[in-house]
C-alpha positions, 0 to 999 in steps of 0.5 A: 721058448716063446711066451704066448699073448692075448690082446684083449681091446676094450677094459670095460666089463666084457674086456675084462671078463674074457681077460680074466677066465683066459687067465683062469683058463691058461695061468701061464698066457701073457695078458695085454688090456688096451683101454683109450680111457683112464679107466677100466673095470674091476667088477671081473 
């Protein structure tokens, strides 16, 4: 069975944020986070 994905562009606080109510939504979705810079934001 496949494994259902989310890309999610951008780690700042609205990345992040919709990351993590898509994880609390569907624990069982893949999340993926691309971020350019060396840092992303945990406030979520």
């Amino acid at each position: 069975m496949a494994t259902e994905r989310l890309v999610v562009v951008g780690g700042d606080a609205a990345g992040m944020s919709a990351a993590a109510q898509a994880k609390r939504l569907r624990p069982d979705l893949e999340i993926i986070v691309f971020e350019r810079s060396p840092h992303i934001s945990y406030s979520a």
